[in-house]
MARBALUM-920539 format. One record per residue (C-alpha): x, z, y; residue number from 0. Coordinates in steps of 0.5 Angstrom, whole numbers, padded with zeros to 4 digits. Last residue first. Layout:
N
GURO|x|z|y|vomar
GURO|X|Z|Y|NUM
...
***
This chain:
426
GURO|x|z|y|vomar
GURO|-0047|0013|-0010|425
GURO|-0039|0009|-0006|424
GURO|-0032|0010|-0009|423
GURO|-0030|0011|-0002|422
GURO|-0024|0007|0001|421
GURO|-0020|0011|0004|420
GURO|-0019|0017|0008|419
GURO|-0019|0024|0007|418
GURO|-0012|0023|0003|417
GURO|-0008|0025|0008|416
GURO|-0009|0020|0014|415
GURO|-0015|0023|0017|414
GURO|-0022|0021|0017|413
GURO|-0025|0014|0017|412
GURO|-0032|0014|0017|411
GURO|-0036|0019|0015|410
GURO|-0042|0013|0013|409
GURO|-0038|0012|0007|408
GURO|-0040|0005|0003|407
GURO|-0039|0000|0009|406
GURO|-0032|0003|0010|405
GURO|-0031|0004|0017|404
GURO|-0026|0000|0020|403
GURO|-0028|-0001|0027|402
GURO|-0027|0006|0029|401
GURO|-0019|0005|0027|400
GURO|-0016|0001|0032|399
GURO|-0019|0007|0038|398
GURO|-0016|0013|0033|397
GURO|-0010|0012|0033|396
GURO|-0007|0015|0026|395
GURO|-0004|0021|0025|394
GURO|-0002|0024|0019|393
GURO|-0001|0033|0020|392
GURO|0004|0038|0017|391
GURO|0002|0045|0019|390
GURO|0008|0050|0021|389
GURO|0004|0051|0029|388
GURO|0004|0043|0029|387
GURO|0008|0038|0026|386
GURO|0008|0031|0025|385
GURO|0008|0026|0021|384
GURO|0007|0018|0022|383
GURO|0004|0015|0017|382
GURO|0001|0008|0015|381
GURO|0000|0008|0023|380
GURO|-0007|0003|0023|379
GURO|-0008|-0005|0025|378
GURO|-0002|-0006|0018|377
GURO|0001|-0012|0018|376
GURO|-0004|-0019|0017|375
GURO|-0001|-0023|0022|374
GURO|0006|-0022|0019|373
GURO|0003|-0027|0014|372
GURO|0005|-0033|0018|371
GURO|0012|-0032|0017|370
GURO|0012|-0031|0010|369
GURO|0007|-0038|0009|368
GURO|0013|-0040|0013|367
GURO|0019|-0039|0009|366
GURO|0014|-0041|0003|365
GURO|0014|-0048|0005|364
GURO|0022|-0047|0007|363
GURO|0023|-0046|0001|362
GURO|0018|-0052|-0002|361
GURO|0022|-0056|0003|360
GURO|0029|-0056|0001|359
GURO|0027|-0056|-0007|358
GURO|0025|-0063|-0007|357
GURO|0019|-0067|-0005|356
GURO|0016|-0069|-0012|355
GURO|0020|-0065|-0017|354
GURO|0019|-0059|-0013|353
GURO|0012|-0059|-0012|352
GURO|0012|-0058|-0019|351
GURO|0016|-0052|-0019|350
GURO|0011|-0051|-0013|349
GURO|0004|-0051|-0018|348
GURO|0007|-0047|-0024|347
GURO|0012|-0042|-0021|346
GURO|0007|-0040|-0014|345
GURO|0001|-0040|-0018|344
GURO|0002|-0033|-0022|343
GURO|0006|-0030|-0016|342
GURO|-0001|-0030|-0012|341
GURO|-0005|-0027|-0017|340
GURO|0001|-0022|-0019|339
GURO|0000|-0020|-0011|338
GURO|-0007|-0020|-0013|337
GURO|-0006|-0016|-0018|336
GURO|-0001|-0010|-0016|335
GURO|-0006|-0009|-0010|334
GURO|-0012|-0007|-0014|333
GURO|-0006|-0003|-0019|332
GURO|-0003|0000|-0014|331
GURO|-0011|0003|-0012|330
GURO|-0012|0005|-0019|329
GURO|-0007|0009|-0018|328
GURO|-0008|0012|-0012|327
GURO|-0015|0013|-0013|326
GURO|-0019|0019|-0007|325
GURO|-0012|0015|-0003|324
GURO|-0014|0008|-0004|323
GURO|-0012|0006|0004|322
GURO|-0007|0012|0004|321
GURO|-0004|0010|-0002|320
GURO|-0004|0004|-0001|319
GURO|0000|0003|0005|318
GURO|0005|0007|0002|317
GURO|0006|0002|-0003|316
GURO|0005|-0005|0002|315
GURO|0011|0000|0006|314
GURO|0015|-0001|0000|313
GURO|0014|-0008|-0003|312
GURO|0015|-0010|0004|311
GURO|0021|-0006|0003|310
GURO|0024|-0008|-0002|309
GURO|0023|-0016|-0001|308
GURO|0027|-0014|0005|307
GURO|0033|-0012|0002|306
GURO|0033|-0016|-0003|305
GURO|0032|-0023|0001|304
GURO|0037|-0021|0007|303
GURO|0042|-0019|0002|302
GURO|0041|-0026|-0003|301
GURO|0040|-0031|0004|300
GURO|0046|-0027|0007|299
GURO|0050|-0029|0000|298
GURO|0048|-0036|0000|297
GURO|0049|-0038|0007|296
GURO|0057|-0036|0007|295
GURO|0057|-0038|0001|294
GURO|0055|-0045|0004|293
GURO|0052|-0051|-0001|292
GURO|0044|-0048|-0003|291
GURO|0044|-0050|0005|290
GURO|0036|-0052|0008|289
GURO|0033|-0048|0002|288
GURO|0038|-0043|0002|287
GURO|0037|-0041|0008|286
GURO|0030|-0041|0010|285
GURO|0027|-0037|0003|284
GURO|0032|-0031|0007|283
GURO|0029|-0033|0013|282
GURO|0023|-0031|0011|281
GURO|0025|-0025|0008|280
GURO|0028|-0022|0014|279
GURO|0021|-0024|0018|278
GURO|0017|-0021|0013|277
GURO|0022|-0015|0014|276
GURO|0021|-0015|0021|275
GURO|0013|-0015|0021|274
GURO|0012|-0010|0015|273
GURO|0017|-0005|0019|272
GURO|0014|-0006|0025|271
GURO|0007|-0005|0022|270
GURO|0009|0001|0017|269
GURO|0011|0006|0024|268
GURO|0018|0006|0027|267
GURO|0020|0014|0024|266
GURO|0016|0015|0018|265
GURO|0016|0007|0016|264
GURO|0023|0008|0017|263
GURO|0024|0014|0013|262
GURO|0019|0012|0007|261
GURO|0022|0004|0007|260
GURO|0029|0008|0006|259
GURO|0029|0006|-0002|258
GURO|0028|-0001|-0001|257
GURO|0035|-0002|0001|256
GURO|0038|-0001|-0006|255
GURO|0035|-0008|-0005|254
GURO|0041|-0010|-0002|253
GURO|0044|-0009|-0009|252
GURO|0039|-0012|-0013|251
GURO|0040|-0019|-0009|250
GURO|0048|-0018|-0009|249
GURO|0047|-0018|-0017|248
GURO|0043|-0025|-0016|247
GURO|0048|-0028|-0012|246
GURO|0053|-0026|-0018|245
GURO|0049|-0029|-0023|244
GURO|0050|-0035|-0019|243
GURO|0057|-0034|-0020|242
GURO|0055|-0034|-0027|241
GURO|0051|-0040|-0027|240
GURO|0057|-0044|-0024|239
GURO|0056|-0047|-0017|238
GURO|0054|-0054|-0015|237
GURO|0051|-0052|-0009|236
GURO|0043|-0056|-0011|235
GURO|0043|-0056|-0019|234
GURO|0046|-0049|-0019|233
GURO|0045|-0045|-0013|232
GURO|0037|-0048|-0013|231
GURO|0037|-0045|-0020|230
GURO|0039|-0038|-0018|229
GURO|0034|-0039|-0013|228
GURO|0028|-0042|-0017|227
GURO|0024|-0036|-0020|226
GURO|0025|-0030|-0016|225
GURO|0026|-0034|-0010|224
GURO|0019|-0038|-0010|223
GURO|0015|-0033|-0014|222
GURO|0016|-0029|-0007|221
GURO|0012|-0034|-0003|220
GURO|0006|-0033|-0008|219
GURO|0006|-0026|-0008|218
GURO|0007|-0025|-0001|217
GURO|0001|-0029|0000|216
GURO|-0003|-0025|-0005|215
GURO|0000|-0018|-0002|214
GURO|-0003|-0020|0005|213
GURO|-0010|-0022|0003|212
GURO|-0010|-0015|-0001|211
GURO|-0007|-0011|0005|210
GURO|-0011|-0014|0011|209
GURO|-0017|-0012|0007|208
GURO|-0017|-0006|0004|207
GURO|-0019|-0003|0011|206
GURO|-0026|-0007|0011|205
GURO|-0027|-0005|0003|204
GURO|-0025|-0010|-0002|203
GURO|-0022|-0004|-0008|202
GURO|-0029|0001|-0007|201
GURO|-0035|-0005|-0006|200
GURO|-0032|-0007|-0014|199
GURO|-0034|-0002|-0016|198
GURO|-0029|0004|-0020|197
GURO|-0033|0008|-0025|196
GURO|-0030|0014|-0025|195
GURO|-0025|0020|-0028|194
GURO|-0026|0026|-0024|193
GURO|-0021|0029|-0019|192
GURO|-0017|0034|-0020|191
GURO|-0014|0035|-0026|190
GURO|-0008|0031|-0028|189
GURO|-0009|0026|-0035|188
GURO|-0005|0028|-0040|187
GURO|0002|0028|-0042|186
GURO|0005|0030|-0036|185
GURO|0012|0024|-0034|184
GURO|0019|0027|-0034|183
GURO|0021|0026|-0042|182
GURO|0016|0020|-0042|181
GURO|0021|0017|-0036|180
GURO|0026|0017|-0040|179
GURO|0024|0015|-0047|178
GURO|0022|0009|-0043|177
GURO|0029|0008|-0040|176
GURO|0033|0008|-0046|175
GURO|0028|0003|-0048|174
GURO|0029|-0001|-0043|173
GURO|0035|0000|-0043|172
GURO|0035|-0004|-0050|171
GURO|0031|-0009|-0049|170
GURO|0036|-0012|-0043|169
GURO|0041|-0012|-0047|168
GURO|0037|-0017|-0052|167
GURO|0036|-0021|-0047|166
GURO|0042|-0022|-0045|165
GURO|0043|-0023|-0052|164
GURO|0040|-0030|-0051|163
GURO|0042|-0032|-0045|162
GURO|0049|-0033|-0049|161
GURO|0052|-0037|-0043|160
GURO|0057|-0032|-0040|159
GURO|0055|-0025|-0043|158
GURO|0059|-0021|-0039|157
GURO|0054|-0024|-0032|156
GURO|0048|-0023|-0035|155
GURO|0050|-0015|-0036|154
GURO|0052|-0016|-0029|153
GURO|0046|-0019|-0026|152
GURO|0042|-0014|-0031|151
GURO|0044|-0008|-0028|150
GURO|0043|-0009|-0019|149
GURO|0036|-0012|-0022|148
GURO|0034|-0006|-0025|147
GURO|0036|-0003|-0019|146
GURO|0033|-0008|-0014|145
GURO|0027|-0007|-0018|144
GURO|0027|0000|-0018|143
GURO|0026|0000|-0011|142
GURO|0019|0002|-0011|141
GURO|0020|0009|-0014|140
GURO|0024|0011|-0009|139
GURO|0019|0008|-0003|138
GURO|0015|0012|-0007|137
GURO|0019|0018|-0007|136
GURO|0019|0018|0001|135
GURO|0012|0017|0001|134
GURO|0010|0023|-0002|133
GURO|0015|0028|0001|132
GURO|0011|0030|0007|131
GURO|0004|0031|0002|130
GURO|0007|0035|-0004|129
GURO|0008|0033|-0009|128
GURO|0004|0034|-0017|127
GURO|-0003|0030|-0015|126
GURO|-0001|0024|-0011|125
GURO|0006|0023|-0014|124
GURO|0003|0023|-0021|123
GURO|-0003|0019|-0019|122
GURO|0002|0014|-0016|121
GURO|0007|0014|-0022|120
GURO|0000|0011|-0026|119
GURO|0001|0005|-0022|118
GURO|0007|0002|-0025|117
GURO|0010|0003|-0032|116
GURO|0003|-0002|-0033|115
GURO|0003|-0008|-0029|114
GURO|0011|-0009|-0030|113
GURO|0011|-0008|-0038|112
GURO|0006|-0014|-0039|111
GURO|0011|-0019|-0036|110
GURO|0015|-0017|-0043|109
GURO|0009|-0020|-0047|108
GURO|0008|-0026|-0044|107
GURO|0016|-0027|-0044|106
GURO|0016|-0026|-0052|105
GURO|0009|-0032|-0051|104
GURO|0013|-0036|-0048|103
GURO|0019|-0037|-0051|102
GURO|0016|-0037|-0058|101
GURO|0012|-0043|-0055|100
GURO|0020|-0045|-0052|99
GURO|0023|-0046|-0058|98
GURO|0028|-0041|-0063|97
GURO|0026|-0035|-0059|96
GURO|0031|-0029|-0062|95
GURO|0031|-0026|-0054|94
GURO|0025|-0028|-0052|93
GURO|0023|-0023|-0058|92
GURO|0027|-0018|-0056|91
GURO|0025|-0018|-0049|90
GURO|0017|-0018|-0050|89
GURO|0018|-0011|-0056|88
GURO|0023|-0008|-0051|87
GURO|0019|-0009|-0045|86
GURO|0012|-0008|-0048|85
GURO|0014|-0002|-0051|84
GURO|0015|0000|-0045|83
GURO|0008|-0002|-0041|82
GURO|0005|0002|-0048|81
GURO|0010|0008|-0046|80
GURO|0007|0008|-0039|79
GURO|0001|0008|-0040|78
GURO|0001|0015|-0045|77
GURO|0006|0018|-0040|76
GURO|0000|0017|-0034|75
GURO|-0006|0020|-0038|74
GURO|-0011|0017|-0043|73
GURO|-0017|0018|-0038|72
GURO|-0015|0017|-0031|71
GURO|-0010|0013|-0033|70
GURO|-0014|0007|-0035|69
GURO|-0017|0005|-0030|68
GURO|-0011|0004|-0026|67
GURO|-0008|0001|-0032|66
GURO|-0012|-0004|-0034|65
GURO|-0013|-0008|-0028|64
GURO|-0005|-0009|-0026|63
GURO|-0004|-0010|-0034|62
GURO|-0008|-0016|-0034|61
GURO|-0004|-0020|-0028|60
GURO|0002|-0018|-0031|59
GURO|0001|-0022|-0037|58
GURO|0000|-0028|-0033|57
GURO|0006|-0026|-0029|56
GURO|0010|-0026|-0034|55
GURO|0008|-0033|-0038|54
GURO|0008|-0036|-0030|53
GURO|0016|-0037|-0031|52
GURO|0016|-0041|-0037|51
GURO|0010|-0045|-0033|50
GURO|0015|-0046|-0028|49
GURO|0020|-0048|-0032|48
GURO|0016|-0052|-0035|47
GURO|0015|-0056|-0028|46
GURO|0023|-0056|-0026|45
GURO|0024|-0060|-0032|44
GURO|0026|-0057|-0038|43
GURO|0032|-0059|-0043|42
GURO|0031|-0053|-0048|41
GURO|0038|-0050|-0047|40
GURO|0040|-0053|-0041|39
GURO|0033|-0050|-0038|38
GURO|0035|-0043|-0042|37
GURO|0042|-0043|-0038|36
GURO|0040|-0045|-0032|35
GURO|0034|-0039|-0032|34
GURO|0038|-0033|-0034|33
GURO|0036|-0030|-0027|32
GURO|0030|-0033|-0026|31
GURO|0027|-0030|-0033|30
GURO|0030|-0023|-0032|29
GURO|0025|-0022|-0026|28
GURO|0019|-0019|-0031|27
GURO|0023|-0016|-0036|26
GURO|0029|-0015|-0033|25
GURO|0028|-0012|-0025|24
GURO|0021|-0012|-0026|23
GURO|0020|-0007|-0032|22
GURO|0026|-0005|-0033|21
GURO|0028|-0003|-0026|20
GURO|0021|0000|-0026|19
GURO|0022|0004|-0031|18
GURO|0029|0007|-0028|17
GURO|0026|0008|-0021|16
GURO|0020|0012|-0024|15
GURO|0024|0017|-0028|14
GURO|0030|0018|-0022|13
GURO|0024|0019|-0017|12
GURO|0020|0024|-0021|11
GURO|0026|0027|-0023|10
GURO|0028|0027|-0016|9
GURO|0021|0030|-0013|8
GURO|0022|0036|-0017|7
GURO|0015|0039|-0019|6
GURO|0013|0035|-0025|5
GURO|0006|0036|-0028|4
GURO|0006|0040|-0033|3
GURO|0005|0038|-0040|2
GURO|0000|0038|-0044|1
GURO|0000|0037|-0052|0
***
């Protein structure tokens, strides 16, 4: 059956928050909110809770390659409901492990869900709204991590110590969402382009650059709150694992904030915009490395991280689409993998880290290593519009961008409407 391509940017927009939500704010981020429970369950150190943790983003890192390809030629609903039932099928099992191994394997296969709900909806945005309203629906879609976030910590807290039946919460919305998302989503594989062969030479191009070596540090620094914030509360502040949760909630609400990366991006260009969020998130790892004790300290490090993460994560979206234009999805989904690259080795290896030099300094480690990256913000204007003469026209400056041809497309860049980005190459 073929379903039209949806036309109404908010039904797009709910759609995509709603699955994303699911994906990442619970079955992908879940696990570092129920974290003090589950550890006092298992009686793990800080390294296997690590390793937990990486279960997720070693699935994730999978998906991030298949979907991209794959959409093209299954369609987005069918992606997206394989990333929703891993959601659900993941999470219930998390939810009944009697043991860490089955532990494991049921986060292994929720974290499946986050690489693959994702990057189909940049294809449907592409393809079925028009340009102006593109980069808005895509922050929106974006700061579905907040909103599932801004969901699970309150479902986490009515729960109390019952970390099991969060999860099994957890796996019924992502249900609810899924069917959601298919009701909105076509069937089949939108017209328009041909479903090629992707090379390697089209993903890492001079233009890409800047952005994946960008997303897998972020990836890495990232990992650090998701994971162990909560627990940094608990071990280090002495508060109780529900007032943490509430910490947490706080997180996803500020991350709401994600929503307006579009505008903001459109009205102070994406460089600006990537470097004082980098900066805001910075500070966030800061202040609860240095002072897990002080509420005060506490709740600015949860608005800022949320808040700021989001929007990174907006302007890297937006940034992609433009970048990888001939192939958003599979463009997403390039980016989407090396930032699960980097949050696959951040758990593991700076968990350990912890058990030798302290939670303080892992932190502040990855503070800096966010500080740092603001090097690699975006040479070009993610989008600035205009209008001329009732025509929508993306610029970008042209002497920033004359070296950054791509080494496959003797055109050279073109403009920022889906004329230019990394070519698929002959």
């Amino acid at each position: 059956m073929t379903t039209a391509a949806p036309a109404r940017p908010l039904a797009l927009a709910g759609a995509g928050i709603g699955v994303v939500g699911v994906a990442f704010g619970m079955a992908r981020y879940g696990f570092g909110l129920l974290a003090p429970d589950i550890r006092g369950s298992f009686s793990l150190s800080s390294g296997r809770l690590g390793l937990l943790a990486a279960a997720s983003y070693v699935a994730y890192l999978v998906t991030s390659v298949t979907a991209g390809l794959l959409t093209a030629r299954l369609g987005p609903r069918t992606i997206v409901a394989a990333g929703g039932a891993c959601a659900v099928v993941g999470m219930v099992a998390a939810g009944l492990a009697p043991t860490p191994a089955v532990l494991f394997v049921g986060l292994l296969v929720a974290g499946a869900s986050a690489g693959l709900v994702f990057p189909p909806f940049a294809d449907v945005v592409a393809r079925s709204l028009q340009v102006e309203k593109r980069p808005r629906v895509l922050a929106a879609i974006s700061s579905g991590t907040g909103w599932g976030v801004a969901v699970a910590a309150p479902v986490a807290i009515a729960v109390g110590t019952s970390w099991r039946t969060a999860w099994l919460l957890f796996a019924a919305l992502a249900g609810v969402a899924t069917v959601w998302a298919l009701l909105v989503l076509p069937g089949r594989a939108l017209g328009g382009r041909e479903a090629v062969a992707l090379r390697l030479r089209w993903f890492v191009c001079p233009r890409s650059g800047r952005l994946l070596i960008g997303a897998g540090v972020i990836g890495v620094a990232s990992s650090v709150y998701w994971t162990f914030a909560v627990d940094r509360l608990v071990a280090a502040g002495g508060v109780s694992s529900a007032d943490a949760r509430v910490f947490l909630g706080l997180v996803g609400v500020a991350s709401v904030g994600g929503t307006v990366a579009g505008d903001a991006v459109r009205r102070f260009g994406g460089a600006a915009v990537f470097v004082c969020a980098l900066v805001a998130e910075a500070g966030a790892l800061a202040l609860l490395g240095l002072s897990p004790g002080s509420g005060g300290a506490a709740a600015a490090s949860a608005i800022l991280f949320g808040a700021a993460y989001n929007v990174v994560v907006a302007v890297e979206v937006i940034w992609s689409a433009r970048v990888f234009a001939s192939r958003p999805s599979a463009g997403l989904a390039a980016i989407l993998f090396v930032q699960a690259v980097g949050a696959l080795i951040g758990p593991p290896v700076l968990g350990a880290a912890a058990d030798e030099v302290g939670f303080a300094a892992v932190f502040c480690g990855a503070a800096g290593l966010l500080a740092a990256t603001t090097a690699l913000a975006p040479r070009e204007s993610v989008t600035v519009v205009a209008f001329r003469a009732g025509r929508l026209q993306l610029h970008r400056p042209v002497e920033r961008m004359s070296q950054e041809r791509h080494n496959d497309d003797p055109r050279g860049p073109g403009p920022l409407n889906g004329g230019s980005s990394c070519s698929l190459g002959s």
